[in-house]
Steps between C-alpha positions, in 0.01 A plus 500: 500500500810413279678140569858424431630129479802470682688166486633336802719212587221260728594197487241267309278282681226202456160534665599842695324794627607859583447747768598872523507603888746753612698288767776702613220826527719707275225674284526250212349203405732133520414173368452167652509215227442171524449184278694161398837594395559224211167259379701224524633452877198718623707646756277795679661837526384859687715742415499915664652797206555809675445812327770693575400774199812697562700571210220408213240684345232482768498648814274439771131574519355792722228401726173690433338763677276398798102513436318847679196594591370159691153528602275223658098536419318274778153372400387282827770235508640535140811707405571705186888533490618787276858657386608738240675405240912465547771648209812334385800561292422222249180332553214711428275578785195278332721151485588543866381272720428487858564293847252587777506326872263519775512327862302652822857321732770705533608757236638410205356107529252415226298248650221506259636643187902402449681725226827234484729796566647671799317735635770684642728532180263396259747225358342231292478161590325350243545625114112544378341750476298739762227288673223761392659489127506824354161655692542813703235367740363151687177370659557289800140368603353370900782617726418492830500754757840679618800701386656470217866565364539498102773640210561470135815506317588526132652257261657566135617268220765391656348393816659726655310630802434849666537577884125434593337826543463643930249243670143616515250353782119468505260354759152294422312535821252193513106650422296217535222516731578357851128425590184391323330811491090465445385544199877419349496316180678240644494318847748268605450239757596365782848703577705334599417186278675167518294259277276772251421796424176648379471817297130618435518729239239760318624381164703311257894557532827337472682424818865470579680402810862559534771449817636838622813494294271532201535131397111362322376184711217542281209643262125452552185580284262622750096471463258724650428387828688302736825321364657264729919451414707248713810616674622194693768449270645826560765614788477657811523926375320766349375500176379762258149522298416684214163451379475695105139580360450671174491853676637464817819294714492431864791365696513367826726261692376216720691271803563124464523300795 
């Protein structure tokens, strides 16, 4: 792109930093300065310049176009996000970046993936750039079961954001075995459990046990035979088990008392 210096009349300062954020949500960027205003009294100052563009050479910048073409790809418990890529009037489409949420609440709350932005105008709370960068497409890993609420919205040099694109659901239904089935792979006993479990397994594996919102209590290396893994520690719920082998993955849940 082509640069032009244009000189302004900020008032110099000691020690300061500078923020763009568009504070009065007029479609172009202000500046928040602050610093020491002379080295020699130290006196702190914060100081708010309102772009009010109006009469000079630059106007405002146009919002991009919204991302298209969202698909979700569900593999067990892990999500492939994807979106076309947006357009703009000045920004070509590859710099553009992108802001994605997700929640599984109420629609439009991001409870496990926050884009910084509202989701209902797409303004921009926090001047960075798109939390999945410039990639048309995320991995979110281990969600557990339920519905799901997610949208994407696009961001160009300016940090200037896009409406977010119409919210898409999906749903992860839970397809872990319920019982120890004979001849399984893996057993797990006693369930309920309030002091151990014990997992007889067929083979070598890696196991993981996670709460139901998806949070990792922790990750086991699992022998052939009969493992025995404490669980006093943990809290009264349901907890999730996935047991990985080099060709296979079993999940189950068990019950702590």
């Amino acid at each position: 792109g082509n640069f032009s210096l244009f000189e302004t009349d900020l008032p110099p300062r000691t020690f300061s930093q500078i923020r763009f954020g568009d504070y009065d949500n007029d479609g172009d960027a202000d500046i928040l300065l602050t610093g020491l205003a002379e080295m020699t009294t130290g006196l702190p100052v914060t100081q708010i310049f309102r772009n009010s563009w109006g009469s000079n050479t630059y106007g405002p910048n146009d919002p991009p176009g919204e991302p298209e073409n969202l698909l979700v790809e569900i593999d067990l418990n892990d999500v492939t996000f994807t979106w076309s890529p947006a357009d703009d009037d000045n920004t070509p489409s590859a710099a553009l970046t992108y802001n994605l949420y997700l929640g599984n609440h109420a629609p439009a709350f991001f409870d496990i993936f926050a884009p910084l932005a509202n989701a209902t105008t797409g303004f921009v709370k926090a001047y960075a750039v798109g939390n999945t960068n410039q990639n048309t497409g995320w991995i979110i890993k281990d969600l557990p079961a339920g519905t799901y609420h997610w949208s994407v919205q696009t961001l160009d040099h300016s940090l200037c954001g896009s409406e977010f694109a119409p919210e898409q659901t999906f749903e992860i239904t839970y397809v872990g075995m319920e019982e120890n089935l004979a001849g399984s792979e893996l057993i797990l006993y006693p369930n309920p459990a309030s002091s151990f479990i014990k997992l007889k397994s067929e083979t070598d594996g890696e196991l993981l046990i996670s709460d139901i919102r998806g949070s990792i209590i922790g990750i086991y290396n699992l022998l052939e035979g009969v493992n025995t893994i404490p669980v006093t520690n943990l809290a009264k719920g349901i907890y999730l088990i996935r047991f990985s082998t080099s060709n296979n993955v079993i999940r189950m849940k068990f019950i702590k008392d």
